[in-house]
Each structure stands twice: as C-alpha cells, then as structure tokens.
VOVEXTOR-665652 format. One line per 5 residues: for each residue x, y, z of C-alpha. Coordinates in steps of 0.02 Angstrom, whole numbers, plus 32768, in hexadecimal, padded with zeros to 4 digits. Example, Ala and Ser with C-alpha at 12.3 -4.5 7.8 and 13.67 -1.06 7.14 Angstrom:
# VOVEXTOR-665652
8267/7F1F/8186 ~ 82AC/7FCB/8165
END
This chain:
# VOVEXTOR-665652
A386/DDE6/952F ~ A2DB/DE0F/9583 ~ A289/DEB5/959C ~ A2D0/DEB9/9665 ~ A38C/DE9D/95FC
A362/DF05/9576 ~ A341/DF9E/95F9 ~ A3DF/DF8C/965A ~ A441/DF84/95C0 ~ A3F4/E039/9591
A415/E06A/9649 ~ A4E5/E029/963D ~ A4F5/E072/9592 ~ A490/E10B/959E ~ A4EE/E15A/9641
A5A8/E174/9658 ~ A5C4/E1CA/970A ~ A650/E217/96BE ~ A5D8/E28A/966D ~ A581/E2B7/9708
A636/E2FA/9734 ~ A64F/E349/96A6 ~ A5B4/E3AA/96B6 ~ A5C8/E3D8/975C ~ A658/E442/9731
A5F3/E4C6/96E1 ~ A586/E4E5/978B ~ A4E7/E4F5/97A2 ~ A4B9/E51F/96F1 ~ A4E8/E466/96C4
A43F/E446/96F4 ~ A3E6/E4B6/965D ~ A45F/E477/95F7 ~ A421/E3B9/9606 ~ A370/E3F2/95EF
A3B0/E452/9554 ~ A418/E3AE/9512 ~ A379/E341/9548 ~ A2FE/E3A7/94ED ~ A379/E3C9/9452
A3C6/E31B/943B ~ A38D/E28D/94A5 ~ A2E5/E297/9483 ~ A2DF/E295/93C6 ~ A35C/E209/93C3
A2F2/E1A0/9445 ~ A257/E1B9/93DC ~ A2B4/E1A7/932F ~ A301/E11E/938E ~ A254/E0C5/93C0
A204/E0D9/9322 ~ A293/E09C/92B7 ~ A2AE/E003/932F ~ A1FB/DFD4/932E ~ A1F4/E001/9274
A29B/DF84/924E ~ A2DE/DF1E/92DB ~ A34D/DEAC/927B ~ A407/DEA6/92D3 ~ A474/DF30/9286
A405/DFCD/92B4 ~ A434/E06E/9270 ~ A4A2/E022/91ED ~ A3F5/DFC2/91AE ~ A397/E066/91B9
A41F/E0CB/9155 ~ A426/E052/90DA ~ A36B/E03B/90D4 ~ A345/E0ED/90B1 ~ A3FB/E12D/904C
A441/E097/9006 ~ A4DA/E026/900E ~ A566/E0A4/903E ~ A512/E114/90AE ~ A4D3/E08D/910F
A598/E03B/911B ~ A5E8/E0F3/914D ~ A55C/E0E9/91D5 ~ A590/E058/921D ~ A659/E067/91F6
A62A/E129/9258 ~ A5E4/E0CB/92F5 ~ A64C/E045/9300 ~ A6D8/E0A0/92EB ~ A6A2/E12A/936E
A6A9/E0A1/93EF ~ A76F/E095/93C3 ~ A7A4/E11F/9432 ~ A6FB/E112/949E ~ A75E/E06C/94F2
A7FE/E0BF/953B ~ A799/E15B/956B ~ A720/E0F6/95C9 ~ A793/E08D/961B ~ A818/E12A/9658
A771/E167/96B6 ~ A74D/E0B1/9705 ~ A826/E0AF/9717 ~ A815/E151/9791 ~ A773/E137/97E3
A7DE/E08F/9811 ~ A856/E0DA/986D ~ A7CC/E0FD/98FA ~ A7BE/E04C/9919 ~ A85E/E037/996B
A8BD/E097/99F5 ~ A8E8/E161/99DD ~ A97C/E129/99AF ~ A954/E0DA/98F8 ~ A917/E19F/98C9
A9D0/E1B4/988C ~ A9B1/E157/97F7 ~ A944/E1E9/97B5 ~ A9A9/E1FB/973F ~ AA0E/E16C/9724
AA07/E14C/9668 ~ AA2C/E08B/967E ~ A9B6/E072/96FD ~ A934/E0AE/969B ~ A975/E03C/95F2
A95D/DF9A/9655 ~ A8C9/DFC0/9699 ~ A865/DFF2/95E5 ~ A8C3/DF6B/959B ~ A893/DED9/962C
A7E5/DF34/9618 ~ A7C3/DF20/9575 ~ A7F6/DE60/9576 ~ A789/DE36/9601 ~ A6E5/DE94/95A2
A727/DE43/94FF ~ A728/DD89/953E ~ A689/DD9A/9593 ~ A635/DDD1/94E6 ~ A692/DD46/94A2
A643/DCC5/9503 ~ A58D/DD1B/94DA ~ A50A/DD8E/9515 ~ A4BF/DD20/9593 ~ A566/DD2C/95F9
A58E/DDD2/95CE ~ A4E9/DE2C/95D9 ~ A4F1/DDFF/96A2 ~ A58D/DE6A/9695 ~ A517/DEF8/964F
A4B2/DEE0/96CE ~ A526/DEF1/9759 ~ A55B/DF8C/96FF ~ A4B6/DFD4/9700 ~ A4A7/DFB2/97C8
A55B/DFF9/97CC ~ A51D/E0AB/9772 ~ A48D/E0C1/97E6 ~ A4BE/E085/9883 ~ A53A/E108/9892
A4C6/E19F/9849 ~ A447/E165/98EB ~ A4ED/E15F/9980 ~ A523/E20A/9936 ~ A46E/E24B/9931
A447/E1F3/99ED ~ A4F8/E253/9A20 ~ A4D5/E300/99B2 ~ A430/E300/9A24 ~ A481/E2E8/9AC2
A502/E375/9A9C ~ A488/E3EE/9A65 ~ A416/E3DA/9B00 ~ A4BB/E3F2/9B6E ~ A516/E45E/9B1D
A4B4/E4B1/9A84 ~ A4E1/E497/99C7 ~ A586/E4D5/9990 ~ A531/E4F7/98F3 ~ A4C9/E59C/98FA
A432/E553/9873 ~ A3CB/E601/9839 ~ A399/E64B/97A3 ~ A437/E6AC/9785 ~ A4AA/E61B/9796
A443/E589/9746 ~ A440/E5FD/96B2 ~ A4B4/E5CA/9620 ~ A519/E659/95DE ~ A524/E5F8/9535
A5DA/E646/951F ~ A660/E5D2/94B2 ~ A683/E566/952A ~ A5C1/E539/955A ~ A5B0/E51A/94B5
A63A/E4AC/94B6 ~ A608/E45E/9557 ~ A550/E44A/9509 ~ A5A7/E3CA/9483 ~ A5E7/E35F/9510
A546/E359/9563 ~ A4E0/E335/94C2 ~ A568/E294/94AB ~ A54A/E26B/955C ~ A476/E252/9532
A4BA/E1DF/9488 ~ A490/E124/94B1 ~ A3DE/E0FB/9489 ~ A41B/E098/93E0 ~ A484/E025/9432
A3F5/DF93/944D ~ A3C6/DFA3/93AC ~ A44F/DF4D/9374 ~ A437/DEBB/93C1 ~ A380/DE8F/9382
A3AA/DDD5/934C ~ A3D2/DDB0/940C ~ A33A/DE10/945A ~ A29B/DDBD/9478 ~ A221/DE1F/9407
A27D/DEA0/93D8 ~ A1E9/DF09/938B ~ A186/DF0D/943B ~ A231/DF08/94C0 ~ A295/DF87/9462
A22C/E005/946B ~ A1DC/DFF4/9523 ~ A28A/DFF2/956D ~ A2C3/E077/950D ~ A253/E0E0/9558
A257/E08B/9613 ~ A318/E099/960D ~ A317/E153/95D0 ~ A2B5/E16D/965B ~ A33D/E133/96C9
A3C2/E18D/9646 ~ A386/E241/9661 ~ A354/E22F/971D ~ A40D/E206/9745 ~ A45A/E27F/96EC
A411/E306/9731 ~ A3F6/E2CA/97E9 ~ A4AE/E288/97ED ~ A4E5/E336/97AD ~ A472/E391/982D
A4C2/E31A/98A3 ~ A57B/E335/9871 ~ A571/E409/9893 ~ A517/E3F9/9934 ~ A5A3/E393/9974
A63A/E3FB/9924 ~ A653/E4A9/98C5 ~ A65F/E489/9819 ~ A706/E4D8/982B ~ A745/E431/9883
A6F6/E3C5/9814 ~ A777/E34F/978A ~ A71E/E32F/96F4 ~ A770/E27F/9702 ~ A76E/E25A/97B8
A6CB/E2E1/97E9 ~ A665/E25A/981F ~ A6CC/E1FC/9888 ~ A700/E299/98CE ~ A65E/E2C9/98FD
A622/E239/9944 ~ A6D0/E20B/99AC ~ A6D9/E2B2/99EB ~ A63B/E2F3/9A16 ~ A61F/E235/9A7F
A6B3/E26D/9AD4 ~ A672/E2FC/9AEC ~ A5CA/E2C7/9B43 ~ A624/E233/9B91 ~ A5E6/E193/9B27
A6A0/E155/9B1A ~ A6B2/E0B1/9ABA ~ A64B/E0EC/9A33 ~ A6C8/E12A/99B8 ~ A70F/E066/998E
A66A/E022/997B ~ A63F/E0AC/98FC ~ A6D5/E0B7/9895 ~ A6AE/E009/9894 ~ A619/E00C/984F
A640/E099/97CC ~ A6CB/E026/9788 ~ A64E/DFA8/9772 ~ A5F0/E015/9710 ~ A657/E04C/96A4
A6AE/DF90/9677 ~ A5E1/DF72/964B ~ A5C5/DFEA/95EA ~ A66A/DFCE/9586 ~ A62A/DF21/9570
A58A/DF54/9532 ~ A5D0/DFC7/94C1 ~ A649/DF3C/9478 ~ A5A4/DEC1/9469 ~ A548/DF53/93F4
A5DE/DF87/9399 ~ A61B/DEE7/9370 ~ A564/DED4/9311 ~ A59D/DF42/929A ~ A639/DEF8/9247
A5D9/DE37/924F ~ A552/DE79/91EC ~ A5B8/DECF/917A ~ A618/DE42/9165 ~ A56D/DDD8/913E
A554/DE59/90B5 ~ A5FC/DE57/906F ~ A63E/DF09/908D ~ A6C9/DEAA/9107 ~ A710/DE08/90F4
A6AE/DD7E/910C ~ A713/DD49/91A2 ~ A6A2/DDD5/9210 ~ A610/DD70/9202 ~ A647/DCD2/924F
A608/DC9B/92E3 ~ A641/DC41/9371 ~ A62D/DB7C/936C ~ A601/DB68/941F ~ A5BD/DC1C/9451
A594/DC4F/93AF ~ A5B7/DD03/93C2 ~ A61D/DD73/933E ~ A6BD/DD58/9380 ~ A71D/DD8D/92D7
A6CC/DE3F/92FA ~ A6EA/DE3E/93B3 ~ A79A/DE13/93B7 ~ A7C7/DE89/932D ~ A770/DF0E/9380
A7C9/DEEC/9425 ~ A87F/DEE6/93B9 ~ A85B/DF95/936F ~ A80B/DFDC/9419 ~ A8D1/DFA1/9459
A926/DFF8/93D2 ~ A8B3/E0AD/9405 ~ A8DF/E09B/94C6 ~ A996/E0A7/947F ~ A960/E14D/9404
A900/E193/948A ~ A98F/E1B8/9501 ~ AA1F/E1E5/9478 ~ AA4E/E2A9/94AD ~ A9DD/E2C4/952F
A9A8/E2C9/95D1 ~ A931/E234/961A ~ A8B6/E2B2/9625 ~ A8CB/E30F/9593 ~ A8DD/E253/953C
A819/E241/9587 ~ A7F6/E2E3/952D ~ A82C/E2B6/948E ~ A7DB/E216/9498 ~ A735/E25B/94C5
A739/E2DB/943A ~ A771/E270/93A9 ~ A6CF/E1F4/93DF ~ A65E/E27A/93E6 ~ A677/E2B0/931A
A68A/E1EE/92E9 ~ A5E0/E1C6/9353 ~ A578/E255/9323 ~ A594/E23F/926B ~ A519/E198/925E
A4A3/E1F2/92CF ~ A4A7/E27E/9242 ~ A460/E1CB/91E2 ~ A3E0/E1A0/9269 ~ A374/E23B/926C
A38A/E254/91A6 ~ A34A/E1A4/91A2 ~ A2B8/E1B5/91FF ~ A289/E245/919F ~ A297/E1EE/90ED
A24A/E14B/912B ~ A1AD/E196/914B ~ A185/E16C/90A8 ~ A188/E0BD/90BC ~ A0DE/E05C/9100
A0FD/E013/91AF ~ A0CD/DF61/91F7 ~ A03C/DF58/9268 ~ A078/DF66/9324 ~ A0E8/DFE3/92F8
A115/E064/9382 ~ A10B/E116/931A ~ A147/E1B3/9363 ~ A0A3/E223/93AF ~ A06F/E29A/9341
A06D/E233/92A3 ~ A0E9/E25B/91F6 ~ A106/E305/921F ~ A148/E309/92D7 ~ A1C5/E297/929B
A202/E2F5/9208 ~ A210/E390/92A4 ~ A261/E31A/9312 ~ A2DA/E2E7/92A4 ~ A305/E38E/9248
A319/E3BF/9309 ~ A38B/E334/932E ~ A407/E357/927F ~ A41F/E408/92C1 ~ A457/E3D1/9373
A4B3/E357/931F ~ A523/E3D3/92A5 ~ A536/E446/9325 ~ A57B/E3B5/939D ~ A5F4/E386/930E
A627/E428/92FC ~ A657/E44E/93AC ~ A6B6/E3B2/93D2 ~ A73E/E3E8/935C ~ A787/E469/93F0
A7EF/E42C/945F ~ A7D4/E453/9534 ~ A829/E4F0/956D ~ A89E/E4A4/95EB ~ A8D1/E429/954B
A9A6/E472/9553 ~ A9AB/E435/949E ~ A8FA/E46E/945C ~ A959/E463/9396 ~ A990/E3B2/93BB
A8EC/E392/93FA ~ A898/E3D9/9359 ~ A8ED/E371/92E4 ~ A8E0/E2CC/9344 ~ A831/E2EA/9342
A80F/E328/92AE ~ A892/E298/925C ~ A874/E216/92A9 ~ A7A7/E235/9290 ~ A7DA/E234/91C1
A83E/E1B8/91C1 ~ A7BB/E147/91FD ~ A73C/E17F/919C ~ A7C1/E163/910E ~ A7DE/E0B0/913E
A725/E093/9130 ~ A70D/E0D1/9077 ~ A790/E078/9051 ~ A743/DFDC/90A3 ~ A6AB/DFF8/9053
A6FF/DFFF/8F8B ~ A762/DF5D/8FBC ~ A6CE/DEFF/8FEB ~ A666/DF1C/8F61 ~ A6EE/DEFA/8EF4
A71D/DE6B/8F39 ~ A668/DE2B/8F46 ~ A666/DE4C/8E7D ~ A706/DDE5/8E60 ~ A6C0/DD56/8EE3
A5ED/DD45/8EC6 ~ A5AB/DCE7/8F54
END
C-alpha cells in the first residue's frame, strides 16, 4: 500500500455516515459537540497515533506498543480488546449499509425496514464477500477500500450540493444560533457525547498493517494526518448538511442520511438521486467493513506468531499469502454475533446493542494507546522519527487528555438509548457479552503460554 492507498484507507475507516445521522439527531448543537469530541479525543489519538507509528511501525500496532511499554499480557488484552470490538462492529455496520440499501430499489423494497431475515442475509452475504476479498490479499481488496472511500464522500458532496440548493430556496430547516448550537450537557448529551467520541476512533487502523505499507515510518504518518483532514471535514459538513435539509426531529439515526439526501432532492427536484446515493453509501460501508476485517485480522496472526493463539493463526496463504487462518475465523465468529445481535430485540434496538457493546470493547486498548505513549517517552527514538509538537511534555498532556475522554466514553456506553423497550435486557447483553469476551481472552492468553511451555519452539 502507497501513501495515495494508505489515505483512502484512513478516509473508509475513519467515517461511518451513520454517525453523521446519529449526530444530526441532537440539532444544531451536534455541531459543538464534534468540535468538543475533536478537541477531546481525536486529536490526542491522531498525535499519540503518529508518534507511536513513526516511533514502531512493525505490523501489529497497538498490540506492539502495549506490549512494548507494559509487558506480555497487557499488550495481548490490547489486541484480544480490539479485535474483539470489531465482533459486533460487523453486523452493526452492515444493518446500516442493509437499510441505506433499501433506497436503491423501488419505494416499494422500504417494507423490509424491518424485516429481520432480510437483514440476516444481507450481513451474512456481506461479510463473505469482504472476507474472500481479504482472502485473496490486499492488492485486491484495498481497491475495495478505495471504492469505499469514494462511496463516503461522494455522497457527503450530493447532499451538501442539494443542502445548498434547499437553503437558497427555501431557508434551513435548522435555525443554527447561539442558543441552539449550545449543548445543554444534560444525561443524554453526555451519552450522546460517547457515541460521537467512538465515531472520531479510527486513526490506528493503518498501523496495523505496517509489513504491507511502503515505508511505513514516513507514509503512516503523512496520511494520517491528510486523511484526518478529510475525517473531521466530513463529519461536520455532512452533519451541517443533514439539518439544513430535515429537522432533526425527522431524522433516523439508522436511515438519517439517506433520508436527508432522498428527500430534500425531492424536495428541490433532482429526482434520480436517491439510488445513486444509497448506492454509494452501501459501497461505503461494505469498504470499510473490509478494511476493518484486513486490520483486525492483524491481530490474531501476530498473536498467533507469538504463541498466545495457536499456531494455526499465523499461516499464510500459499498463493496469496495473506492470514487466512485469522480471517476466516474472524468471519465464522462475526456470523455467530449477527445471530446474538438480533435475539429479543428489535432490528434497531439489535443496532443499539451492537454499537454499545463495541464502544466498551474498543475503547479499552485505546485506554493502552495513550498510557503507552506516555510511558514510552522514556525510550530514545530512531532518527526520522515524527514526535508530537511540543516535545515530552505535550505528549504526556495529550495523552492524560485522551485516558480521561477515554473512561468517560467507557463509562457512558454502558446505558442503553431511551426508546430501547427492554433497556434491562439491553444492560446485560452489553454488559455480558463485553465480559465474556474479555473472559475468553484471559483465558486465551493462560492457554498459550502454557502451552508454549509444554511445546518450546
């Protein structure tokens, strides 16, 4: 992967226009409330991110930092934490490309809203397709992240084109002023804070793959920072974009965009559009859930290099000589969570749950990165090295900054929405379903060690 791949793949894993729906929910306030998240979160992890990258860009990323600067076991929980956050990140992901898909078609396919089935086959025919293309290797499926990348921005520019052709007709039907941009910060901003803070959560995922990058310590971090350019400037445009076309009371935190962007074309006349952009968002989406399977999948092959899995996660592939072991495991268990994720519930409130149950599982290891950065600051660097401004103690601030957002985060994601009808349900699939994964890894861990003792290499 070159720096023009490398960029993209920050761009199709760094933005989910679900999120731009989800913020646009709040109002106009969802506006503050990215600058808060941006300032808060995304810009201590890019900079931890950057330095840490440029400090150690061997494949494995934040599992090679963790272990680097805590040892053996927090370095595996970090990685076991990620990988298994992308578990229920899958189904979620593909539900939102499942109903943005119903656009595509005639009015008539909108009745399989909430069709359970219809939403099974398409996760499940989703996550094949994005499984066998990582199968064959990045230099197939990284033109699948690519395409995803187009997909996310293309439709951010139609609905901007059509939110500026609405307003200059008809005015905003969002009123943006002081008094409504300003967050109240009740419980449910909070809340809604957490989401948006997982939404900015992506600048990692290249890291992960610095044994296929062309030099790693000089790519990683330039498109890091070229594709958070790109990163921020959609989120908040898009969401700008979303509440001058609707109210945020019509907006669907799982269908908002398409909304938007269907109805307000309507609206000024541009019919036609709608397909073409539901298109394109479901594009998106299947590349960023194949980018996400090409990072994650890192994870278990070089723990399986070190011995903390089964040896059988590092093999490669004879012909394509990707980690195939790790892939197609990773796609079996992703099946087994599109099941979970819809046992007594509604599709939507199986999306919440989903989304929630990531969030803890995802922001643990990040409760790793900035800890890491702050410890390895000890450690001499290489020349070339791309440091974070301000020297040793901007990044002990930055990443003291970071932890905080991070706990916080954690802590919110436990609640479940307010239109959840079976919020203690909810609770305990989260809350379960987050140990027992965390369980499984521990246990992992002991086993491979043990079994590295009674087998020396």
């Amino acid at each position: 992967m070159g720096f023009r791949d490398l960029v993209l793949f920050y761009i199709v894993t760094g933005i989910s226009l679900r999120w731009i729906a989800t913020a646009a929910t709040v109002g106009a306030s969802a506006v503050v409330i990215w600058l808060i998240a941006l300032c808060a979160f995304y810009l201590p992890l890019a900079l931890s991110v950057m330095e840490l990258s440029s400090r150690y860009p061997q494949e494995g990323g934040l599992y090679i930092w963790a272990k680097r600067a805590f040892g053996e076991f927090p370095g595996f929980m970090t990685g076991w934490s990620y990988w298994a956050s992308n578990l229920p990140y899958y189904p979620a992901v593909l539900y939102f490309a499942a109903s943005n898909a119903l656009y595509i078609g005639p009015k008539s396919w909108l009745a399989l809203a909430n069709n359970k089935t219809y939403f099974l086959l398409f996760a499940l025919l989703g996550l094949l397709l994005a499984t066998f293309l990582n199968v064959i290797g990045l230099s197939v499926g990284k033109w699948l992240h690519n395409l995803g990348a187009i997909g996310t921005w293309l439709p951010i520019a139609i609905l901007f084109a059509i939110a500026a052709v609405a307003w200059h007709r008809f005015g905003s039907a969002t009123r943006f002023a002081l008094a409504t941009m300003t967050p109240h910060m009740h419980f449910r901003d909070v809340l809604f804070l957490a989401t948006i803070v997982f939404a900015l959560g992506g600048s990692e995922s290249a890291s992960f793959l610095g044994g296929e990058i062309q030099d790693p310590r000089k790519n990683l971090p330039r498109a890091l920072l070229s594709g958070g350019a790109f990163v921020t400037t959609g989120y908040i445009l898009g969401t700008v974009a979303v509440l001058i076309a609707l109210p945020a009371s019509q907006i669907s935190g799982l269908e908002g965009i398409m909304q938007a962007i269907s109805k307000s074309a309507e609206h000024v006349g541009w019919f036609g559009v709608g397909p073409v952009a539901a298109l394109l968002i479901t594009i998106s989406n299947l590349g960023a859930l194949g980018a996400w399977l090409a990072v994650s999948a890192r994870l278990p092959f070089v723990a399986g290099i070190d011995r903390y899995l089964p040896a059988a996660f590092a093999r490669v592939h004879p012909k394509w000589g990707t980690p195939y072991v790790a892939l197609l495991v990773q796609a079996a268990v992703g099946i087994i969570f599109i099941f979970i994720g819809q046992v007594g519930t509604s599709v939507y409130g199986a999306y919440e749950v989903l989304v929630s149950m990531g969030i803890i599982t995802y922001f643990i290891p990040y409760l790793f990165v900035f800890a890491s950065l702050i410890r390895l600051q000890r450690e001499p660097s290489a020349p070339g090295v791309m440091h974070i401004p301000g020297g040793r103690r901007a990044a002990i601030a930055l990443g003291m900054l970071g932890f905080a957002t991070t706990l916080v985060t954690i802590a919110c994601s436990v609640m479940p929405a307010d239109d959840e009808p079976h919020k203690i349900l909810a609770v305990v699939k989260i809350v379960g379903l987050t140990a027992v994964l965390l369980a499984i890894g521990v246990f992992m861990f002991r086993w491979g060690r043990s079994h590295a003792a009674r087998n020396p290499a």
